[in-house]
PDB file of N, CA, C and O in Angstrom, chain B, residues numbered from 101:
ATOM      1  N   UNK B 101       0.821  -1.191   0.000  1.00  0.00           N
ATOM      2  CA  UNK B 101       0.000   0.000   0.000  1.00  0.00           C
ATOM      3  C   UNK B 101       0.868   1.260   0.000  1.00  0.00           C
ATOM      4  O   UNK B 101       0.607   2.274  -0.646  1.00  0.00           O
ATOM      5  N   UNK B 102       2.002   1.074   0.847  1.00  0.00           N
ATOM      6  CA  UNK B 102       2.749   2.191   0.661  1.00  0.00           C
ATOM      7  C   UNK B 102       3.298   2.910  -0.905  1.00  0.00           C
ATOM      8  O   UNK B 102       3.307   4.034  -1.407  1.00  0.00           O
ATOM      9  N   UNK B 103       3.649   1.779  -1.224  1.00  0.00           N
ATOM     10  CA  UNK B 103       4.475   1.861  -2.829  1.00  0.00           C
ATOM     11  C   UNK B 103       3.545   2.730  -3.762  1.00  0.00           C
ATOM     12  O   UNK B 103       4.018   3.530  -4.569  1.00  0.00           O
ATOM     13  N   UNK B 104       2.146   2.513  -3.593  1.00  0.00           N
ATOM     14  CA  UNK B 104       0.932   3.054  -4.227  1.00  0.00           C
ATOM     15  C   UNK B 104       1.291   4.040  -3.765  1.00  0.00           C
ATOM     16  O   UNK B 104       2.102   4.694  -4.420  1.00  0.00           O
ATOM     17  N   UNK B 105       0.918   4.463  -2.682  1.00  0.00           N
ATOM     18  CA  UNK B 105       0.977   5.820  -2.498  1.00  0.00           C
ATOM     19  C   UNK B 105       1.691   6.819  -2.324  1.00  0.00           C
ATOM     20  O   UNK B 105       1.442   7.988  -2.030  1.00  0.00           O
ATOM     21  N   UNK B 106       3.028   6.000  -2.627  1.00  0.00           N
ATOM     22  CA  UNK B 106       4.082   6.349  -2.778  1.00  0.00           C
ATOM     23  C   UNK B 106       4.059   6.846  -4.329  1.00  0.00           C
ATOM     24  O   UNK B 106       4.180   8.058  -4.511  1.00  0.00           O
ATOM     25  N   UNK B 107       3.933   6.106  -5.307  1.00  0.00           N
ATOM     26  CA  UNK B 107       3.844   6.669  -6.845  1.00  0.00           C
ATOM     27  C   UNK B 107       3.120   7.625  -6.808  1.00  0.00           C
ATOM     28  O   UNK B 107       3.569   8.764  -6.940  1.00  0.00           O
ATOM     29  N   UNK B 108       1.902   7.382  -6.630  1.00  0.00           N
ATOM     30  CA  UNK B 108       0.787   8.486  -6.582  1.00  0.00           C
ATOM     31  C   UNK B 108       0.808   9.937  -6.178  1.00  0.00           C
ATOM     32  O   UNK B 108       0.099  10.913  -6.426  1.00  0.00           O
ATOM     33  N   UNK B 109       1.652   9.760  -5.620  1.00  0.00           N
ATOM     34  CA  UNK B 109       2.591  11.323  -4.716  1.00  0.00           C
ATOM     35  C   UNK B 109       3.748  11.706  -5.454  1.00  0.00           C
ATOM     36  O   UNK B 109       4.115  12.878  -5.363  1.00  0.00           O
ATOM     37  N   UNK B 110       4.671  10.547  -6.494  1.00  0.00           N
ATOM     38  CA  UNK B 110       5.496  11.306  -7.352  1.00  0.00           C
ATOM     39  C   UNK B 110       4.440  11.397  -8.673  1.00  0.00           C
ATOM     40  O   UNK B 110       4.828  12.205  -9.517  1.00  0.00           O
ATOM     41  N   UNK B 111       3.196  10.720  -8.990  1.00  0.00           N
ATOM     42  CA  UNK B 111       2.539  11.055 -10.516  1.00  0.00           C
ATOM     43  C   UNK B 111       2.176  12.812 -10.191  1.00  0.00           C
ATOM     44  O   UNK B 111       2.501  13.638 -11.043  1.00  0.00           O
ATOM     45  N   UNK B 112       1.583  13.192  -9.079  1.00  0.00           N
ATOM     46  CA  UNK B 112       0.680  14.381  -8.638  1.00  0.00           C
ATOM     47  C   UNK B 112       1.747  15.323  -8.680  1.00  0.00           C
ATOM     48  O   UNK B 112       1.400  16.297  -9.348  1.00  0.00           O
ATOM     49  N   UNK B 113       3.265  15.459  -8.096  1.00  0.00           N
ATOM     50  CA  UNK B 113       3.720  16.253  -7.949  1.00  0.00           C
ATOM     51  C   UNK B 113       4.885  16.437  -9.681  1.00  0.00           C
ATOM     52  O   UNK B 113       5.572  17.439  -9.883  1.00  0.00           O
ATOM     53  N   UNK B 114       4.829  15.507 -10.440  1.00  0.00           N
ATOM     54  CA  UNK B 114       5.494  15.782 -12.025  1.00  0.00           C
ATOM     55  C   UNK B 114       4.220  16.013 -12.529  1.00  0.00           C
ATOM     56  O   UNK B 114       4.508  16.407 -13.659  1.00  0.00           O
ATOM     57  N   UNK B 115       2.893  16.039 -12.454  1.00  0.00           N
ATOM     58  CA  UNK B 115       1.791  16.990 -12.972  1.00  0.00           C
ATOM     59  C   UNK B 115       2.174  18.293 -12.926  1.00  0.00           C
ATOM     60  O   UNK B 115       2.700  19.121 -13.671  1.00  0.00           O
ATOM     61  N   UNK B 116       1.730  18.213 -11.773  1.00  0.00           N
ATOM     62  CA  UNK B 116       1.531  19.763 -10.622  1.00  0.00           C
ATOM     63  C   UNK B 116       3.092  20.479 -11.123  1.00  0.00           C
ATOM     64  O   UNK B 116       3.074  21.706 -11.026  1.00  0.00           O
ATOM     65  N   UNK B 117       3.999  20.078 -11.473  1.00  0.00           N
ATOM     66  CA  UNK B 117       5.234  20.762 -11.844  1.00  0.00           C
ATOM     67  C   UNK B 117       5.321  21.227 -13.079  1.00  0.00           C
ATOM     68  O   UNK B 117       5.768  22.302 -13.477  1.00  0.00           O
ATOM     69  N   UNK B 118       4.829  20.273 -13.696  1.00  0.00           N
ATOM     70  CA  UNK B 118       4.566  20.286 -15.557  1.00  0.00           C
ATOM     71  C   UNK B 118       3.590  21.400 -15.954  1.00  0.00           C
ATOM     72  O   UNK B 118       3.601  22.044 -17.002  1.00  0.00           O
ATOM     73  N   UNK B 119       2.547  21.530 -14.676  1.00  0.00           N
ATOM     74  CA  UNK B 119       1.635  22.343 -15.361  1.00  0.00           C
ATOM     75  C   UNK B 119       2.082  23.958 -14.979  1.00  0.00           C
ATOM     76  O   UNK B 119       2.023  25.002 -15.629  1.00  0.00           O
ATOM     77  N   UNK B 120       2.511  23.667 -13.737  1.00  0.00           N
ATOM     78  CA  UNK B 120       2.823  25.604 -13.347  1.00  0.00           C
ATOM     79  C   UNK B 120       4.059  25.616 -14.502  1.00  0.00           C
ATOM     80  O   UNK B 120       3.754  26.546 -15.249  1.00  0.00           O
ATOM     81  N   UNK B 121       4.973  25.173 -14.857  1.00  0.00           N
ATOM     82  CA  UNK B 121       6.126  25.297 -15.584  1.00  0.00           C
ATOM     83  C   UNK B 121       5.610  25.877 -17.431  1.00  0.00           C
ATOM     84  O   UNK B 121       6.047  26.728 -18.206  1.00  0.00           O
ATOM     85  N   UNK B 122       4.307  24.698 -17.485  1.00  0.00           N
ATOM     86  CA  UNK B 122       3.315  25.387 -18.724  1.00  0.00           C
ATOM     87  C   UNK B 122       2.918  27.151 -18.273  1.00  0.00           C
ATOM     88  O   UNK B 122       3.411  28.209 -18.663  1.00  0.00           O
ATOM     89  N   UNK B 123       2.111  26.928 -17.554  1.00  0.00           N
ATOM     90  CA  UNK B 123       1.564  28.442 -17.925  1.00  0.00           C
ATOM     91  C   UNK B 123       2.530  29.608 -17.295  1.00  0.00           C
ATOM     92  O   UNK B 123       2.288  30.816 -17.302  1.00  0.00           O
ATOM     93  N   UNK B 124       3.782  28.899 -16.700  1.00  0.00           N
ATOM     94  CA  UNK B 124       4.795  30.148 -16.750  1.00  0.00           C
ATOM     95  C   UNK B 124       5.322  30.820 -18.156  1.00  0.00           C
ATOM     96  O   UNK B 124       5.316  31.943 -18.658  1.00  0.00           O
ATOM     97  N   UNK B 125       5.798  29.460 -18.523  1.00  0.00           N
ATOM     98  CA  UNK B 125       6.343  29.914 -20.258  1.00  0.00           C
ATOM     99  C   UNK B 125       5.419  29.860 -21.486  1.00  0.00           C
ATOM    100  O   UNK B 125       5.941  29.838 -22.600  1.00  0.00           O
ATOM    101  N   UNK B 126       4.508  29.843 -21.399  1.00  0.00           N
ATOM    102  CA  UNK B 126       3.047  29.689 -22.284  1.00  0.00           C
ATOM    103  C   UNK B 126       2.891  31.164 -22.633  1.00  0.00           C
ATOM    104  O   UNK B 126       2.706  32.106 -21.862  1.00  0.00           O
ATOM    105  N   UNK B 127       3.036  31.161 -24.314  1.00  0.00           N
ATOM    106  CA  UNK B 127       2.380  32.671 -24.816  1.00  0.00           C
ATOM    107  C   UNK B 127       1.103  32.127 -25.742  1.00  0.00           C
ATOM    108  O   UNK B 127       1.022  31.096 -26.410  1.00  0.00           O
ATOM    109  N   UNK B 128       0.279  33.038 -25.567  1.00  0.00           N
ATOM    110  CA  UNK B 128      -1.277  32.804 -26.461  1.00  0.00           C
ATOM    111  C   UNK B 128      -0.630  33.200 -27.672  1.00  0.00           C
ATOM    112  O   UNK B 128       0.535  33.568 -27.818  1.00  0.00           O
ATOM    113  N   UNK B 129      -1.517  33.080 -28.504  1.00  0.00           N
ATOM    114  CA  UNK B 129      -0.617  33.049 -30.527  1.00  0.00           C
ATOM    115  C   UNK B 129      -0.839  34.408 -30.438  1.00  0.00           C
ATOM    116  O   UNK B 129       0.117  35.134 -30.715  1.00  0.00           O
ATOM    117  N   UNK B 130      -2.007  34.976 -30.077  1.00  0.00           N
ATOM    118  CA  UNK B 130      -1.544  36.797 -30.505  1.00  0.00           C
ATOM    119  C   UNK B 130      -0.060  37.593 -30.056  1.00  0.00           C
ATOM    120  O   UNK B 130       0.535  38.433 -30.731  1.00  0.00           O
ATOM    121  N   UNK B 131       0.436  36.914 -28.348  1.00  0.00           N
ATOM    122  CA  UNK B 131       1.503  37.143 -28.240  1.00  0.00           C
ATOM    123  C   UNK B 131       2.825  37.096 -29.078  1.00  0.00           C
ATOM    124  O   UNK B 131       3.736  37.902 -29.272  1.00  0.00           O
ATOM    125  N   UNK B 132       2.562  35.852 -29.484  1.00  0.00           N
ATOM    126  CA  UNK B 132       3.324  35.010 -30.573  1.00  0.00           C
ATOM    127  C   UNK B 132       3.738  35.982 -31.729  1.00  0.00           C
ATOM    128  O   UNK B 132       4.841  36.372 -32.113  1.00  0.00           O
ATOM    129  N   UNK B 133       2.418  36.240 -32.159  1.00  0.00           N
ATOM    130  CA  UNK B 133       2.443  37.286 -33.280  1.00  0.00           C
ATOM    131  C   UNK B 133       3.100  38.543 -33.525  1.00  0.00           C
ATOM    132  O   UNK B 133       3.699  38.806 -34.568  1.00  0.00           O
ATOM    133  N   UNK B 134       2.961  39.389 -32.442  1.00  0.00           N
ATOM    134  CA  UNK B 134       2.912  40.576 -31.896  1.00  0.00           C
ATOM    135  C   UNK B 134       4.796  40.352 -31.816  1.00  0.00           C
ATOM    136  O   UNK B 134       5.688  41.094 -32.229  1.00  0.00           O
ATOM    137  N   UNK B 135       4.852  39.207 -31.209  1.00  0.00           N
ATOM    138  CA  UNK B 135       6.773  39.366 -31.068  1.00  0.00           C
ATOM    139  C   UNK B 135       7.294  39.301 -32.270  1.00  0.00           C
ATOM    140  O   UNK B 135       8.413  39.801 -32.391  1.00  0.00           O
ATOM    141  N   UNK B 136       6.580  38.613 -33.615  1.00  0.00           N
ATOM    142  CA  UNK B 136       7.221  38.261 -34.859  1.00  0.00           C
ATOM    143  C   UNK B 136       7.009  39.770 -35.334  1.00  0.00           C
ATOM    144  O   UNK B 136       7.920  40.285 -35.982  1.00  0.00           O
ATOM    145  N   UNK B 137       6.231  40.271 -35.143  1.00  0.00           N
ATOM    146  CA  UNK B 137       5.824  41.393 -35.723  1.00  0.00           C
ATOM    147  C   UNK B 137       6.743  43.149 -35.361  1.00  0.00           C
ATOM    148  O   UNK B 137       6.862  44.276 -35.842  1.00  0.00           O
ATOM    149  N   UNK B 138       7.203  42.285 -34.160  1.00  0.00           N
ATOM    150  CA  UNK B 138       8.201  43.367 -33.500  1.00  0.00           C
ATOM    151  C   UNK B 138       9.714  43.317 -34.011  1.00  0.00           C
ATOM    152  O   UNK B 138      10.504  44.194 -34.360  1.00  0.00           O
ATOM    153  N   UNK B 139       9.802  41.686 -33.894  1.00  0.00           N
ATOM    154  CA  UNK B 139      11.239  41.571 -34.931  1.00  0.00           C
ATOM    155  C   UNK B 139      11.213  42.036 -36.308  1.00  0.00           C
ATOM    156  O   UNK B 139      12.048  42.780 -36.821  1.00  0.00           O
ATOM    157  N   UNK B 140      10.271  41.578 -36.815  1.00  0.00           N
ATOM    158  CA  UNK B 140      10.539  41.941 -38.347  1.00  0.00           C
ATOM    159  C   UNK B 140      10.178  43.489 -38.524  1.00  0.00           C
ATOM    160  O   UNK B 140      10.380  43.966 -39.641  1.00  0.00           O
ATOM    161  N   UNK B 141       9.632  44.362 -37.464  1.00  0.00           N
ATOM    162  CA  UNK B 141      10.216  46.202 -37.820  1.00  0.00           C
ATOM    163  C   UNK B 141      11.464  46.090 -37.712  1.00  0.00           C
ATOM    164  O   UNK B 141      12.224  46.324 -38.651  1.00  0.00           O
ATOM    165  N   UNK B 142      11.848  45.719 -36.554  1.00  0.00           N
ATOM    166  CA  UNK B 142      13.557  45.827 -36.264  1.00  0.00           C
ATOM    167  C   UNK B 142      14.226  45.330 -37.555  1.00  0.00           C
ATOM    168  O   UNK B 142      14.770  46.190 -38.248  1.00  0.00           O
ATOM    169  N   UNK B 143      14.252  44.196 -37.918  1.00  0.00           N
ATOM    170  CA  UNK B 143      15.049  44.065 -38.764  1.00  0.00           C
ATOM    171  C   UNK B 143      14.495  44.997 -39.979  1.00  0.00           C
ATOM    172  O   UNK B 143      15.287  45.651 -40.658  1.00  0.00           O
ATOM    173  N   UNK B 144      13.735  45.011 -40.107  1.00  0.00           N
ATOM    174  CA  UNK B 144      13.439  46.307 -41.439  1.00  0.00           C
ATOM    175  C   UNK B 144      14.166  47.578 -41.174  1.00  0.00           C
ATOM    176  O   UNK B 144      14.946  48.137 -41.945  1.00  0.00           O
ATOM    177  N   UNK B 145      13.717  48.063 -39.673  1.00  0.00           N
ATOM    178  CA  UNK B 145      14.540  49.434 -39.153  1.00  0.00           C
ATOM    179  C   UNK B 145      16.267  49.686 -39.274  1.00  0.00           C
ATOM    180  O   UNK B 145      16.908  50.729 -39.400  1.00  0.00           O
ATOM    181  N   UNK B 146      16.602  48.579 -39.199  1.00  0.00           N
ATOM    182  CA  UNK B 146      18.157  47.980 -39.654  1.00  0.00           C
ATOM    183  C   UNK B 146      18.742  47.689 -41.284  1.00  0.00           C
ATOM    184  O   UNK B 146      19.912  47.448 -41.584  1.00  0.00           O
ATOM    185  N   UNK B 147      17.879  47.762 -41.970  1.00  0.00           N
ATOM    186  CA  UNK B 147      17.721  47.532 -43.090  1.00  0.00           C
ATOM    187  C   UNK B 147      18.511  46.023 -43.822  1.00  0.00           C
ATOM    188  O   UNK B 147      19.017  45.899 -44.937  1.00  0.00           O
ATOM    189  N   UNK B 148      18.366  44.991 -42.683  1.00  0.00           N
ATOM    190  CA  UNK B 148      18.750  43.561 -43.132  1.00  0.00           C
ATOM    191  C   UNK B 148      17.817  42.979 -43.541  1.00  0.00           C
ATOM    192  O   UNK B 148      18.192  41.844 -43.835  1.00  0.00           O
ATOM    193  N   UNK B 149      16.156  43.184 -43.852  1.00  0.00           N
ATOM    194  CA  UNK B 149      15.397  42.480 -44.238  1.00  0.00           C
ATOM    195  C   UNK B 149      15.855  41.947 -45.226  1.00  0.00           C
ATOM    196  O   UNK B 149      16.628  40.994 -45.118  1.00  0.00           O
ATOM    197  N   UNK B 150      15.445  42.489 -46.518  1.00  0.00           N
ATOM    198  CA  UNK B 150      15.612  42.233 -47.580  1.00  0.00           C
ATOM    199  C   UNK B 150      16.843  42.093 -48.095  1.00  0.00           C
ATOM    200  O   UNK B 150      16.782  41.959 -49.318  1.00  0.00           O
ATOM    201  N   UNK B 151      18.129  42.064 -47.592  1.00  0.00           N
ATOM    202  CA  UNK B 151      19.685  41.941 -47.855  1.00  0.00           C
ATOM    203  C   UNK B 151      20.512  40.884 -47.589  1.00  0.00           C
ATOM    204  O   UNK B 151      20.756  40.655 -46.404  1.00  0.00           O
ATOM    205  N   UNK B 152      21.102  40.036 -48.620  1.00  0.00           N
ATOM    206  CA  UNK B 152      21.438  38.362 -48.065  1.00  0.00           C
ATOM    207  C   UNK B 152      22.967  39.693 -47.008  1.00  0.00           C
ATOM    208  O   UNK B 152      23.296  40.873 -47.133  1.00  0.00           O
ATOM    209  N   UNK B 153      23.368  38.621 -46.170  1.00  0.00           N
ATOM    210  CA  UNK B 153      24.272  39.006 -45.339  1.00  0.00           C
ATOM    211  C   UNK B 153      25.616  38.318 -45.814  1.00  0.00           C
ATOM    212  O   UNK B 153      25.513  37.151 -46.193  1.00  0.00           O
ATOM    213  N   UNK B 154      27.097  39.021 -45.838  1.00  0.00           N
ATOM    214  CA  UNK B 154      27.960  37.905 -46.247  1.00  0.00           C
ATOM    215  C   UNK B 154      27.775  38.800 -47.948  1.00  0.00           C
ATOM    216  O   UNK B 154      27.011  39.629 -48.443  1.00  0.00           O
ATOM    217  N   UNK B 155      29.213  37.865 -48.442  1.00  0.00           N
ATOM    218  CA  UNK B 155      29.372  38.724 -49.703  1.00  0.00           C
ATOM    219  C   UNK B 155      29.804  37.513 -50.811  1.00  0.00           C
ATOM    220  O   UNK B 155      30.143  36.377 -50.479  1.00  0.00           O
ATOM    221  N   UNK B 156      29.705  38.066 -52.340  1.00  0.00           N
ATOM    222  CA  UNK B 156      30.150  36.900 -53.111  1.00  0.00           C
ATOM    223  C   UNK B 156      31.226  35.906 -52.684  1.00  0.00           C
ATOM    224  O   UNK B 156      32.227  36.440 -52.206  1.00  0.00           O
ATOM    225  N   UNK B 157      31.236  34.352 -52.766  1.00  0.00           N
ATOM    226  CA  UNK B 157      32.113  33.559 -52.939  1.00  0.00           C
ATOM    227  C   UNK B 157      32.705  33.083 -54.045  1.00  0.00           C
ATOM    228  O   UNK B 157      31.802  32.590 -54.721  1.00  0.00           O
ATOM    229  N   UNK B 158      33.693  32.968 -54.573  1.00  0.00           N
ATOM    230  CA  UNK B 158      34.065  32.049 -56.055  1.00  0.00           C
ATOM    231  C   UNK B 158      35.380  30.543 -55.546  1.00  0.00           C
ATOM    232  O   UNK B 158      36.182  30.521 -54.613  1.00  0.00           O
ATOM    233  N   UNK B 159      35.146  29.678 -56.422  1.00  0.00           N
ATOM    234  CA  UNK B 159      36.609  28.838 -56.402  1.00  0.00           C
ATOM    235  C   UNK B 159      37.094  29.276 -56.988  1.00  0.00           C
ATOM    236  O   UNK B 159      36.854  30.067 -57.900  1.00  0.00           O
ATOM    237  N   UNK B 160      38.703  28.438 -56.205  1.00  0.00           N
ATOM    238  CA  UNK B 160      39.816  28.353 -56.878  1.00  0.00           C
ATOM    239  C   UNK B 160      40.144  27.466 -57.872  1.00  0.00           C
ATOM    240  O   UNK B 160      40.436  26.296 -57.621  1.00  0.00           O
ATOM    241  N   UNK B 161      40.122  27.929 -58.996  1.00  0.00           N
ATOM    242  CA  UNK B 161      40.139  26.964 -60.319  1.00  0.00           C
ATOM    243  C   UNK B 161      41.811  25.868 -60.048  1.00  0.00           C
ATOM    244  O   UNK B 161      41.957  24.826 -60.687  1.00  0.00           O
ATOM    245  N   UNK B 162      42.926  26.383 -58.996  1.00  0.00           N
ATOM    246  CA  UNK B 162      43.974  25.552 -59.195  1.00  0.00           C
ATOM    247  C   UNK B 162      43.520  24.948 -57.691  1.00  0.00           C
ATOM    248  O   UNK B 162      43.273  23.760 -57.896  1.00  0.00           O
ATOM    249  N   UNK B 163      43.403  25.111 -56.925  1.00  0.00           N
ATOM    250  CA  UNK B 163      43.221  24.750 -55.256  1.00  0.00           C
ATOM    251  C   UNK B 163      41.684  24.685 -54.592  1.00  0.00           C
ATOM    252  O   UNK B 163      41.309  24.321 -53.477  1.00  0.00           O
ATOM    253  N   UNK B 164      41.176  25.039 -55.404  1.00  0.00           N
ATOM    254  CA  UNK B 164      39.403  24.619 -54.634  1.00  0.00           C
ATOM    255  C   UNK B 164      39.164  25.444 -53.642  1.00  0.00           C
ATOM    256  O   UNK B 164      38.097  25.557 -53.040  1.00  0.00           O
ATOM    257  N   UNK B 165      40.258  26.095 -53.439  1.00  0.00           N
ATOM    258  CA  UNK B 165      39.175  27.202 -52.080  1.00  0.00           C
ATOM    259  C   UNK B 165      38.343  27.973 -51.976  1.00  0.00           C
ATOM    260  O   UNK B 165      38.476  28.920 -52.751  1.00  0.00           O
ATOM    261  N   UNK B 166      37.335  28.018 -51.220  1.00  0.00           N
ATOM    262  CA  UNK B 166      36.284  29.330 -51.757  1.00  0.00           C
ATOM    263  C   UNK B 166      37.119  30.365 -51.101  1.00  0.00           C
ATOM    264  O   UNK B 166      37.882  30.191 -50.152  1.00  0.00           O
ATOM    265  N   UNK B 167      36.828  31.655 -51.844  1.00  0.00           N
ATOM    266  CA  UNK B 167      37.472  32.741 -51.115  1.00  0.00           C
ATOM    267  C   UNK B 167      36.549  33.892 -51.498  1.00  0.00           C
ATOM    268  O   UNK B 167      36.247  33.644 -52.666  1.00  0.00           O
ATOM    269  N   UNK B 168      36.042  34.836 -51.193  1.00  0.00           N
ATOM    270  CA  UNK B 168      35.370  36.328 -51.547  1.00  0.00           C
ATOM    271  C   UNK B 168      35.968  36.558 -53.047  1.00  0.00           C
ATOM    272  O   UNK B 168      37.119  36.585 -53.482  1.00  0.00           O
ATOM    273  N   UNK B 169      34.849  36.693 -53.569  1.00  0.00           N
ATOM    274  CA  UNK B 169      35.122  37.367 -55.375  1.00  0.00           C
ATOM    275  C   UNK B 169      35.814  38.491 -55.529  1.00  0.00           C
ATOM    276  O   UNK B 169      36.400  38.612 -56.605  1.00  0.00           O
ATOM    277  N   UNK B 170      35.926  39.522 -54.589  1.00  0.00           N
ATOM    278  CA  UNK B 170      36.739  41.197 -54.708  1.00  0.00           C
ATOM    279  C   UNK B 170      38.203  40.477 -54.690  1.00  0.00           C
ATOM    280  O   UNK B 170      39.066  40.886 -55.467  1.00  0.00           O
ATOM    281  N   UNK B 171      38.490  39.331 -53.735  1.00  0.00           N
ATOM    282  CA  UNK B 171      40.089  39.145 -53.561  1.00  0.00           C
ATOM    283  C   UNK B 171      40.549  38.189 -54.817  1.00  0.00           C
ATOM    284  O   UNK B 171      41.635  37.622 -54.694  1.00  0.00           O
ATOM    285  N   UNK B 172      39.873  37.998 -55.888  1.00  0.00           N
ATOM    286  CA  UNK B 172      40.155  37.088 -57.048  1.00  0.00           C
ATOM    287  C   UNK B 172      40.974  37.463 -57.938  1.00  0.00           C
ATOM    288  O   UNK B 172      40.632  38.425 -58.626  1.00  0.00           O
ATOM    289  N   UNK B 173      42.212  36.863 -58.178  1.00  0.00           N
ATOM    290  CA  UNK B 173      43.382  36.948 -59.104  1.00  0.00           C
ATOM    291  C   UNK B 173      42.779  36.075 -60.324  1.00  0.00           C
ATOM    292  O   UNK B 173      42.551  34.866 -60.277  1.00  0.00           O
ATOM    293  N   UNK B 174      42.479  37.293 -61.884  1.00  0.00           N
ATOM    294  CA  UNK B 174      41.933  36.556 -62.828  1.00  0.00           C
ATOM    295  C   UNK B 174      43.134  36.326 -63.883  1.00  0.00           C
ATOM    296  O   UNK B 174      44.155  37.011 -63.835  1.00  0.00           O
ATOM    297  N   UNK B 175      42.947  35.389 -64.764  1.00  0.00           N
ATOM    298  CA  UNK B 175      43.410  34.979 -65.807  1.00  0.00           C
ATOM    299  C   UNK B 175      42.835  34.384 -66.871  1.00  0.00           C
ATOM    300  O   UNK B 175      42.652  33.174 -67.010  1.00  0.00           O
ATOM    301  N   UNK B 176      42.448  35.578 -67.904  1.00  0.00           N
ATOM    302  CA  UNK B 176      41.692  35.261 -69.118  1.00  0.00           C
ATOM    303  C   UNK B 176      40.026  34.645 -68.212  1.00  0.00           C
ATOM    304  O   UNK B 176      39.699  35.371 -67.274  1.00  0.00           O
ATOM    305  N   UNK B 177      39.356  33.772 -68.411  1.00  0.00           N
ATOM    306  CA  UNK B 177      37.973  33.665 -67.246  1.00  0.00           C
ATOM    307  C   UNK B 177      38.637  32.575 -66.143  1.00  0.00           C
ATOM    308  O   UNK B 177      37.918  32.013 -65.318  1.00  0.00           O
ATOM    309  N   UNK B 178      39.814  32.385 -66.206  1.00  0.00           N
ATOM    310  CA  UNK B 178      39.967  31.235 -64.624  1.00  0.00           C
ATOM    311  C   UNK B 178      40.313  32.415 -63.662  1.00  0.00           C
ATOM    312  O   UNK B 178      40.627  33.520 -64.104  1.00  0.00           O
ATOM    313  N   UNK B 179      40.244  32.138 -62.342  1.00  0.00           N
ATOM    314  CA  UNK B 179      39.684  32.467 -61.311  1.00  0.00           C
ATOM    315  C   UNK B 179      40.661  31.923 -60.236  1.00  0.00           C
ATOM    316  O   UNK B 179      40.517  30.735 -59.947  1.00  0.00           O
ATOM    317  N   UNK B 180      41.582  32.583 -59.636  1.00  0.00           N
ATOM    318  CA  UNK B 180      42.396  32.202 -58.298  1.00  0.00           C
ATOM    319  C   UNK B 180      42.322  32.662 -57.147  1.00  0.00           C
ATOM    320  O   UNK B 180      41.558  33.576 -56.838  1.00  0.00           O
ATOM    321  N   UNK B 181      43.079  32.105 -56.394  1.00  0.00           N
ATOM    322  CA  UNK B 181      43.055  32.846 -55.101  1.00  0.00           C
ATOM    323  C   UNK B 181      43.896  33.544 -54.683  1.00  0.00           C
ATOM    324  O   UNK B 181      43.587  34.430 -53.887  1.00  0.00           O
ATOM    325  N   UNK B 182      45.202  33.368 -55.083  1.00  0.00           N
ATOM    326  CA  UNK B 182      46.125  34.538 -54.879  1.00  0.00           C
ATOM    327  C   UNK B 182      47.078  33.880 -56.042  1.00  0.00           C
ATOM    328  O   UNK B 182      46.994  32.704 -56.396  1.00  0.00           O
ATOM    329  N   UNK B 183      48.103  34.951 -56.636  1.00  0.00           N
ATOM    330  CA  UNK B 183      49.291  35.008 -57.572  1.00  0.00           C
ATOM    331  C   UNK B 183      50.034  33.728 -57.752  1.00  0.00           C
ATOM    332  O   UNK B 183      50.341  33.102 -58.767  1.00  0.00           O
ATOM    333  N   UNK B 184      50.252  33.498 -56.396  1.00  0.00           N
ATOM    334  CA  UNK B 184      50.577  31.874 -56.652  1.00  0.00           C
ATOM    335  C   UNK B 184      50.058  30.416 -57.089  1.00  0.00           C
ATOM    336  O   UNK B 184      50.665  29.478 -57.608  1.00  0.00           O
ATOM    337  N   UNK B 185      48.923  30.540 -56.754  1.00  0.00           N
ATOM    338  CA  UNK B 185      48.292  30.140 -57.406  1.00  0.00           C
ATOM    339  C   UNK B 185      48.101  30.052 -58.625  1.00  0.00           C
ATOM    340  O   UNK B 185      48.204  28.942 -59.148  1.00  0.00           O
ATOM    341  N   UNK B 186      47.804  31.084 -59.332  1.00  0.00           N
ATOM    342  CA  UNK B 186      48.145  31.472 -60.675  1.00  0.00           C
ATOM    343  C   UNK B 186      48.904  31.072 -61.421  1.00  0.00           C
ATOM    344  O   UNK B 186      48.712  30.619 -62.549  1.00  0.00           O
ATOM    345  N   UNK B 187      50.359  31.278 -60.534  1.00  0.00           N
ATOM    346  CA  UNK B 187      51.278  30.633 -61.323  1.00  0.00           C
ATOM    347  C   UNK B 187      52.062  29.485 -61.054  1.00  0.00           C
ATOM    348  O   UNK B 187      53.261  29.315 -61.273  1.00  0.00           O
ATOM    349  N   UNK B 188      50.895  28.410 -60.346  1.00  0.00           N
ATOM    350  CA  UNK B 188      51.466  26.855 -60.139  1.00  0.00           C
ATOM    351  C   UNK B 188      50.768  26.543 -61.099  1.00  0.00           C
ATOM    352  O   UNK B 188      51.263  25.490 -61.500  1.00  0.00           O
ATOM    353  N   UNK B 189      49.424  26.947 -62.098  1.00  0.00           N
ATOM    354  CA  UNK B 189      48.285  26.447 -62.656  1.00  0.00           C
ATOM    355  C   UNK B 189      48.936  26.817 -64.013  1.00  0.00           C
ATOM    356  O   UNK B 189      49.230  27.889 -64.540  1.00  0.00           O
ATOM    357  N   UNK B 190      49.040  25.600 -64.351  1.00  0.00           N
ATOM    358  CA  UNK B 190      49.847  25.186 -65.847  1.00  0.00           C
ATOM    359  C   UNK B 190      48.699  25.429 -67.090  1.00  0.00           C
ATOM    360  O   UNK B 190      49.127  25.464 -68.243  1.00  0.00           O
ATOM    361  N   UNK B 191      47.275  25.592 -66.848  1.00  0.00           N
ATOM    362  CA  UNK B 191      46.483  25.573 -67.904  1.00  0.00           C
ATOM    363  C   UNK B 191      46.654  27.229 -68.582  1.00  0.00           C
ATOM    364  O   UNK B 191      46.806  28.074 -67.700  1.00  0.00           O
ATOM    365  N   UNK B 192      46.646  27.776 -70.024  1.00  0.00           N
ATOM    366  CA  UNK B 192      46.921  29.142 -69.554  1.00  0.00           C
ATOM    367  C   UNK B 192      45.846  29.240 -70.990  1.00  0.00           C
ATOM    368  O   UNK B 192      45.474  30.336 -71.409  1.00  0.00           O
TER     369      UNK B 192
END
């Protein structure tokens, strides 16, 4: 009999915990809304909405590295990553 009422006293009290722990962190969907609605001014007010973040990538036609497109050493349309590169790459 004990053991019973022994469970029965840990089922009541992982309820009773589960539920105040719910309606502590529990937002109704208008809340919900209202916060999406607050981020996305901010990010508009910032002007990152509409703007990928981060800048072109290209490979390295001799070494495979991606590296930013502004730092690209060209040759005729191949595409390096720095001078040396360039000139280990036997294709011309």
């Amino acid at each position: 009999m004990g053991r019973i009422l022994f469970f029965l006293f840990l089922i009541a009290a992982v309820w009773i915990a589960w539920t105040l722990r719910r309606k502590r962190n529990a937002l109704d969907n208008e809340e919900r809304r209202e916060l999406k609605r607050l981020r996305e001014k901010e990010r508009e007010s910032q002007g990152r909405a509409n703007q990928p973040s981060g800048e072109p990538m290209v490979k390295c036609d001799a070494c495979g590295v991606y590296f930013p497109k502004k730092d690209a050493v060209l040759r005729g349309e191949r595409v390096y990553c720095s001078k040396a590169c360039r000139d280990r790459d036997n294709v011309k």
